[in-house]
One Martini backbone bead per residue (centre of mass of N, CA, C, O) as a GRO file, in nm:
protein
  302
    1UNK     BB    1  11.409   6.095   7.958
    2UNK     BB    2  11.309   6.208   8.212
    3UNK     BB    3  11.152   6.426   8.367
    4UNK     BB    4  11.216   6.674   8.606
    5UNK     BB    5  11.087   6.737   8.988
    6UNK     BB    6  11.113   7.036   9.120
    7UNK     BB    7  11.173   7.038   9.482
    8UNK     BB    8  11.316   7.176   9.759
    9UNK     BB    9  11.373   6.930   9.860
   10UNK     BB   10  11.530   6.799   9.644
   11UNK     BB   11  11.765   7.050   9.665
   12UNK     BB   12  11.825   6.990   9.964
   13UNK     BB   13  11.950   6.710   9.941
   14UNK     BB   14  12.157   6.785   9.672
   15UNK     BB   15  12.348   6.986   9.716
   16UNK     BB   16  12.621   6.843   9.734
   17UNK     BB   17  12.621   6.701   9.408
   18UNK     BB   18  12.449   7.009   9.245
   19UNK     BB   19  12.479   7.236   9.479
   20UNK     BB   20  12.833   7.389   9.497
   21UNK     BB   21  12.820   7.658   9.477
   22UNK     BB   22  12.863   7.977   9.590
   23UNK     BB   23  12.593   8.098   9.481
   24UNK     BB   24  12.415   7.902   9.674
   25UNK     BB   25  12.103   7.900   9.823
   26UNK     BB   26  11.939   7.786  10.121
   27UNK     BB   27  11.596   7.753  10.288
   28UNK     BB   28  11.373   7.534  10.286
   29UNK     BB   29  11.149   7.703  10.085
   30UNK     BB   30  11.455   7.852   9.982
   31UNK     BB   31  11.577   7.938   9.667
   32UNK     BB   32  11.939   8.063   9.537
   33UNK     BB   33  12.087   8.117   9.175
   34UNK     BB   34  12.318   8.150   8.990
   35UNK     BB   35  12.377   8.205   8.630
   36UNK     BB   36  12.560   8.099   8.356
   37UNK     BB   37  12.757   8.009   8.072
   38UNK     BB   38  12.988   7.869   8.195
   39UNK     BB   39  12.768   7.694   8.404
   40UNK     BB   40  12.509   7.545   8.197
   41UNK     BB   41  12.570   7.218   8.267
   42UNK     BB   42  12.506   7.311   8.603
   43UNK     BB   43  12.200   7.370   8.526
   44UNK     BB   44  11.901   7.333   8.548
   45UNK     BB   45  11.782   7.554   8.322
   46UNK     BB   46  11.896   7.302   8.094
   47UNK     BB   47  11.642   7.119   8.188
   48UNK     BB   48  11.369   6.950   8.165
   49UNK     BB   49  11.140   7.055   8.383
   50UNK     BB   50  10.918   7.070   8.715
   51UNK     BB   51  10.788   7.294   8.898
   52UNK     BB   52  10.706   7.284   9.230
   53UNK     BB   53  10.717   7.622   9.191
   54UNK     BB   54  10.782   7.912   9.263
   55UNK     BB   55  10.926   8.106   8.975
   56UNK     BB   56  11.237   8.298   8.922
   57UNK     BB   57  11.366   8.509   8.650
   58UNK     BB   58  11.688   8.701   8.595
   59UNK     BB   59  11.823   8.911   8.385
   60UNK     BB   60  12.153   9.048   8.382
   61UNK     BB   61  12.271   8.927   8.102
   62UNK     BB   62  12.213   8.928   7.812
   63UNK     BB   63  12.047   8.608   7.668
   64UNK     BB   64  11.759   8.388   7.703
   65UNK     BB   65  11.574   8.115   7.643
   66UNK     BB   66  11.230   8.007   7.710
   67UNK     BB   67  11.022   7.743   7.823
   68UNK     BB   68  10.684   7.777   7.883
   69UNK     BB   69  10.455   7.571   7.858
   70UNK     BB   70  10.534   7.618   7.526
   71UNK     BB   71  10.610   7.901   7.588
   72UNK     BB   72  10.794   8.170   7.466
   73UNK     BB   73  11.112   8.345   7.556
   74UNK     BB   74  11.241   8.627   7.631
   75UNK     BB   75  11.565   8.751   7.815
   76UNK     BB   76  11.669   8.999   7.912
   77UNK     BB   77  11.849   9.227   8.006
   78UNK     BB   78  11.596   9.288   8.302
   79UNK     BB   79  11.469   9.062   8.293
   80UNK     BB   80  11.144   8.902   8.432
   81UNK     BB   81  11.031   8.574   8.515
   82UNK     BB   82  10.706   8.418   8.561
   83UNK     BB   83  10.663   8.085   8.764
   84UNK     BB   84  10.462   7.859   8.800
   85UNK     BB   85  10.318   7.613   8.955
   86UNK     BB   86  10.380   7.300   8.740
   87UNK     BB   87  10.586   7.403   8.545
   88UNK     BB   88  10.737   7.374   8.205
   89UNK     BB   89  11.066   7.367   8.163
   90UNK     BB   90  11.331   7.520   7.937
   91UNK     BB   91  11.645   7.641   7.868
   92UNK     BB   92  11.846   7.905   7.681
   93UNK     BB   93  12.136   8.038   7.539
   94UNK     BB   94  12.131   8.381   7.318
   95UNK     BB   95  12.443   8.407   7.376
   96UNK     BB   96  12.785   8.469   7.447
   97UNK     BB   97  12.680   8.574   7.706
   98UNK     BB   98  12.535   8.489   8.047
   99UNK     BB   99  12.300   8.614   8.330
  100UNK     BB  100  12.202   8.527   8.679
  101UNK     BB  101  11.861   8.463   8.894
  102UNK     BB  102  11.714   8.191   9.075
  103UNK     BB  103  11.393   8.171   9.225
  104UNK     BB  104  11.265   7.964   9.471
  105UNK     BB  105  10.914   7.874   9.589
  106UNK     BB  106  10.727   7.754   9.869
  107UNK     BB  107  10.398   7.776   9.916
  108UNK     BB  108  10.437   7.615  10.199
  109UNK     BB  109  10.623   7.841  10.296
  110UNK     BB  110  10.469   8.117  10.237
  111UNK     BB  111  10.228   8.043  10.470
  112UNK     BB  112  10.401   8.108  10.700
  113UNK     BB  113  10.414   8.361  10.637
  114UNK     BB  114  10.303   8.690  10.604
  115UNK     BB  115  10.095   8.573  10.344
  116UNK     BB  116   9.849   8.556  10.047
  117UNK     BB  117   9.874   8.348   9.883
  118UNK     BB  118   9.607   8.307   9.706
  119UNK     BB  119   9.642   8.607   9.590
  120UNK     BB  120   9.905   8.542   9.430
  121UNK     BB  121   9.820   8.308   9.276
  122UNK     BB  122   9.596   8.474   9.117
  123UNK     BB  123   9.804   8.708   8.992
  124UNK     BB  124   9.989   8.477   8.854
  125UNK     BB  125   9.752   8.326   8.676
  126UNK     BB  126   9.732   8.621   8.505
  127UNK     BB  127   9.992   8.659   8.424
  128UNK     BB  128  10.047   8.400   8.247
  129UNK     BB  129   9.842   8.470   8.041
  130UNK     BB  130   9.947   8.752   7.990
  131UNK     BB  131  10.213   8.883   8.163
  132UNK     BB  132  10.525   8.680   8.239
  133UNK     BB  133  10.748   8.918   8.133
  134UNK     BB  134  10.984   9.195   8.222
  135UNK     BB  135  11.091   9.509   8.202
  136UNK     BB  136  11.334   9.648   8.378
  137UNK     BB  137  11.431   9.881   8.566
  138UNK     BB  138  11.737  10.014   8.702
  139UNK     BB  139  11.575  10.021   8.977
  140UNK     BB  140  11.397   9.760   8.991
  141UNK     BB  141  11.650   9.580   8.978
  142UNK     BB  142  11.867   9.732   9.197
  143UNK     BB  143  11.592   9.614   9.420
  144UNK     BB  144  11.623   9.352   9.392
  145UNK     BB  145  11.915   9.245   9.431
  146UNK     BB  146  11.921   9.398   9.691
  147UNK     BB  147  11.676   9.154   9.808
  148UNK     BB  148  11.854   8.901   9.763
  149UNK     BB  149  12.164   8.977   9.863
  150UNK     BB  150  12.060   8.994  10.143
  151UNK     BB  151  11.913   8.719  10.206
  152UNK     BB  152  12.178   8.563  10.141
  153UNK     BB  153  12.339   8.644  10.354
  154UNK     BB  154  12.180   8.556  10.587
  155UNK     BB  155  12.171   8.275  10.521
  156UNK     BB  156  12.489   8.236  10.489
  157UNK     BB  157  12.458   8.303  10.850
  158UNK     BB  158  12.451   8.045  11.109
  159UNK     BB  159  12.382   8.176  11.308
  160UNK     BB  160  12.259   8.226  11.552
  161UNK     BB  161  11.919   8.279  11.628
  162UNK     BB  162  11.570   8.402  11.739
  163UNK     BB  163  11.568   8.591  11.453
  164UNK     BB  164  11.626   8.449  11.183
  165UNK     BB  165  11.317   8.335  11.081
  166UNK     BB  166  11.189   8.612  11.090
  167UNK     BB  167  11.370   8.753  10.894
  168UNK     BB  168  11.363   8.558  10.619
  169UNK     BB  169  11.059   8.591  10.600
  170UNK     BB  170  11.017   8.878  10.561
  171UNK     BB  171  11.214   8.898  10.297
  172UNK     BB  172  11.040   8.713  10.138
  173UNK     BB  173  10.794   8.876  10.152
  174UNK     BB  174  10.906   9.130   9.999
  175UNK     BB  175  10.993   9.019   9.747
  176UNK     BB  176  10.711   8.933   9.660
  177UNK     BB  177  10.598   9.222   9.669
  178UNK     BB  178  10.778   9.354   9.448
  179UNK     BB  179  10.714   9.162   9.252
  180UNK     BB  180  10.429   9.249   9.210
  181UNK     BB  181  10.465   9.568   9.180
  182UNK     BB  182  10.617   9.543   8.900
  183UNK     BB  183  10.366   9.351   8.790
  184UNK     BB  184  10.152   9.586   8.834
  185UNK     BB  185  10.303   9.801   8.661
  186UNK     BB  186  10.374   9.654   8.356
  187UNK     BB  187  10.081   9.605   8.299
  188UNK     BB  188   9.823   9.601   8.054
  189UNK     BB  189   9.627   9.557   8.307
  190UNK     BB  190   9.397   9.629   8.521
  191UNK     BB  191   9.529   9.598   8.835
  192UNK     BB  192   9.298   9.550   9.096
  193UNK     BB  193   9.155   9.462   9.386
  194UNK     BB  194   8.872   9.492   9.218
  195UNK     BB  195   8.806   9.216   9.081
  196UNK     BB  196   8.606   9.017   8.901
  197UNK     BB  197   8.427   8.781   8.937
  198UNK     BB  198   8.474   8.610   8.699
  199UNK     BB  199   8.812   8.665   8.678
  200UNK     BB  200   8.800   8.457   8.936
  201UNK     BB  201   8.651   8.226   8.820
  202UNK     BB  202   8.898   8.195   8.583
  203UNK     BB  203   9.135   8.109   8.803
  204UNK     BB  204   9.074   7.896   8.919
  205UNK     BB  205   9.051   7.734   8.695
  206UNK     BB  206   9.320   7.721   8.628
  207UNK     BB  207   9.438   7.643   8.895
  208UNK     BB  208   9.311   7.406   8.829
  209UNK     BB  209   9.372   7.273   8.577
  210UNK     BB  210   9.701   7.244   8.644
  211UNK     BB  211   9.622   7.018   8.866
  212UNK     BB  212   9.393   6.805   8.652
  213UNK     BB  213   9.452   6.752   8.333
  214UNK     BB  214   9.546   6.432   8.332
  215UNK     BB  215   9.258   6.334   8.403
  216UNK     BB  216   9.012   6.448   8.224
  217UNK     BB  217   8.807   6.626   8.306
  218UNK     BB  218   8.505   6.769   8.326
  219UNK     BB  219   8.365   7.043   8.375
  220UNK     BB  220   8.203   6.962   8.619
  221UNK     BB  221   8.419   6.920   8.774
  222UNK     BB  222   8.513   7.204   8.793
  223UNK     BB  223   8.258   7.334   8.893
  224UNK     BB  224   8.281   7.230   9.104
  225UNK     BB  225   8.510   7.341   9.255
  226UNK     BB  226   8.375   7.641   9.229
  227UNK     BB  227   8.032   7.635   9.259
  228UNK     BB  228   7.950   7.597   8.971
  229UNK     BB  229   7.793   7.569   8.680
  230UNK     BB  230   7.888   7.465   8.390
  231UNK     BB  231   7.739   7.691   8.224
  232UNK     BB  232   7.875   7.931   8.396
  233UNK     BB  233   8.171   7.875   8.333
  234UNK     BB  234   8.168   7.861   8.021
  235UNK     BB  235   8.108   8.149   7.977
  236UNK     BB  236   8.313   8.296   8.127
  237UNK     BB  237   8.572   8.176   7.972
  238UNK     BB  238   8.491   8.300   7.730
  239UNK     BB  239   8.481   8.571   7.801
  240UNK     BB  240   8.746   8.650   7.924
  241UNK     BB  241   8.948   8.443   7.716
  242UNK     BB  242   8.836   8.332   7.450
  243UNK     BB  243   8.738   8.064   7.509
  244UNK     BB  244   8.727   7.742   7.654
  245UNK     BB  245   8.732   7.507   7.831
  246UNK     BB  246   8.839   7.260   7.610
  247UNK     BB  247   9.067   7.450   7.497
  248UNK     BB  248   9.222   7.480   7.818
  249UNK     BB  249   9.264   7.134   7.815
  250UNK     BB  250   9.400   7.117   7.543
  251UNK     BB  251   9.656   7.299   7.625
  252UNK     BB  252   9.729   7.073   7.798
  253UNK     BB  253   9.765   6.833   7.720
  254UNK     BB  254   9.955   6.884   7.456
  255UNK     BB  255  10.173   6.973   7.637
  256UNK     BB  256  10.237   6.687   7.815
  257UNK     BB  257  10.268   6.536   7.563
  258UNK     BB  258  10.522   6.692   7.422
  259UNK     BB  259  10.708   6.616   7.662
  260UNK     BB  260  10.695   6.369   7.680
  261UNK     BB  261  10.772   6.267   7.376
  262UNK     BB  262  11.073   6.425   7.392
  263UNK     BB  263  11.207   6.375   7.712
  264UNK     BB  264  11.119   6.083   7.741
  265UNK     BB  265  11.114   5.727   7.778
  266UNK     BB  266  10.819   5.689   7.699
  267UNK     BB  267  10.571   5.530   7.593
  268UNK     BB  268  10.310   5.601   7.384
  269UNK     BB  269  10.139   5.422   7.586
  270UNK     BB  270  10.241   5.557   7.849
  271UNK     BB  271  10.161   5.805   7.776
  272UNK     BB  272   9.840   5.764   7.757
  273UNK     BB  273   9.824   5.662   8.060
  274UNK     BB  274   9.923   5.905   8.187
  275UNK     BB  275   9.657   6.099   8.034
  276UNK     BB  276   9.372   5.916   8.025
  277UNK     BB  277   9.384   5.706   7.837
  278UNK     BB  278   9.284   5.388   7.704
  279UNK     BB  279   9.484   5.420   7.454
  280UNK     BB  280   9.697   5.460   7.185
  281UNK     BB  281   9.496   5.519   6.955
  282UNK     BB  282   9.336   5.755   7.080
  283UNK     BB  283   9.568   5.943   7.112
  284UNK     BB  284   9.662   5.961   6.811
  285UNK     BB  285   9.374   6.091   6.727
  286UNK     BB  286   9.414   6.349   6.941
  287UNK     BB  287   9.668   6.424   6.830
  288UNK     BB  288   9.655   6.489   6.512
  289UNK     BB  289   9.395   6.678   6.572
  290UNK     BB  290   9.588   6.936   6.720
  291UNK     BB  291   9.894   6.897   6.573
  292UNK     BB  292   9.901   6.707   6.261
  293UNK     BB  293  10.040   6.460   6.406
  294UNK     BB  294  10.194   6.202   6.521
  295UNK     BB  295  10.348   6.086   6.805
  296UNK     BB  296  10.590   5.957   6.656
  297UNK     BB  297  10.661   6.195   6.432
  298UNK     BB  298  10.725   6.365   6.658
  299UNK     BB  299  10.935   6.229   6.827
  300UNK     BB  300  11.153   6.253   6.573
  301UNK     BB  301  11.076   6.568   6.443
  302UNK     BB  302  11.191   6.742   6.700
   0.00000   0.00000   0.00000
């Protein structure tokens, strides 16, 4: 089974024999879906997935398990989960009744708005390494909720109108800025408008390296994309992060390969050329230097 990789265009496309559920919205680079236990078999949140845009899931009964970019997650009633873009997701449900709501925006969507793309990209993927799934307060749920609720309605209104496409950007817009605001009020982290050069310099790099990480490039390449020296990024990121850049290129790359070997019917051949190595012996004396199995063994007993 390969990754189902889903993007906005594709979900409206298919929304007549996927998404028929009468509590699903579309809207361009808008996407918004209740999910529950009942049915479970239905959701896209249930099968090994590759998000190609911003994705929220706000857990409202119960409690589910998600596994983003193989971080595991419990999501409790209360809870919100942030997912950037081209995260490897599969959910799964850990109580016997469970419900929520699940959020796609696409960034190309969202460019359109009046809103700081740029800014939150780099917020979102600091809030993925540190803190990226919050419990709101029943005021925060009931606010989020709000906002949402609003905004389906408006869209499942199909009337005419010359502001109607300017009211959905807006509320789009107040969306996620409310969920900024959320998650930089229980952030662990002093999040200020004015964070530091450096990490700065290492949202940027996390940000190209989840776009770049499967073609293997090395560090000189990032250091070229954000305009600074090898040797300056080396240090920057392990100061930051307490990594090496080496570190989170092999984090990146176990991750993808984890998920090629458990969901996909690619062989591991086919793996490794899909991840630029040159052979599949070269992958897998990579693969078990990091793993500690063989890419066959992963594969069989996982």
């Amino acid at each position: 089974m390969e990754i189902q990789s889903v993007t906005l265009t594709e979900l409206i496309k298919h929304r007549n024999t996927h998404l028929h559920d009468h509590e699903t919205y579309l809207h361009r680079g808008f996407f918004s879906t209740r999910f529950c236990s009942e049915t479970a078999s239905q959701s896209m949140l249930f099968e090994p997935i590759r998000i190609d845009a911003i994705a929220l899931i706000l857990c409202t009964e119960g409690c589910i398990e998600c596994s983003c970019n193989l971080k595991e997650f419990r999501v409790e009633a209360g809870s919100l989960l942030l997912i950037p873009p081209k995260s490897l997701i599969l959910g799964r449900g850990s109580s016997s009744h469970y419900a929520g709501q699940i959020i796609i925006m696409d960034t190309g969507y969202l460019s359109e708005c009046n809103f700081n793309v740029s800014r939150f990209t780099s917020f979102m993927v600091q809030q993925h390494v540190d803190n990226s799934c919050i419990k709101l307060t029943q005021e925060e749920q009931s606010r989020l909720m709000q906002s949402i609720d609003l905004m389906n309605q408006v869209i499942s209104d199909e009337a005419t109108s010359p502001f109607r496409e300017d009211i959905i950007r807006s509320m789009v817009e107040m969306l996620i800025y409310t969920v900024c605001e959320d998650f930089s009020r229980h952030s662990t982290n002093e999040e200020s408008g004015n964070i530091s050069r450096q990490e700065s310099y290492f949202r940027q790099f996390i940000h190209e390296l989840s776009a770049h990480y499967a073609e293997r490039q090395g560090v000189g390449f990032y250091a070229e994309k954000l305009c600074i020296s090898a040797r300056y990024l080396t240090t920057i990121v392990r100061r930051v992060s307490g990594l090496t850049v080496t570190d989170w290129m092999n984090r990146y790359l176990i991750m993808e390969a984890k998920y090629l070997l458990k969901y996909s019917e690619l062989s591991i051949q086919e793996v490794a050329y899909r991840l630029s190595f040159p052979d599949q012996s070269f992958f897998g004396k990579y693969f078990k230097q990091h793993v500690g199995v063989s890419p066959s063994h992963y594969r069989n007993n996982q």
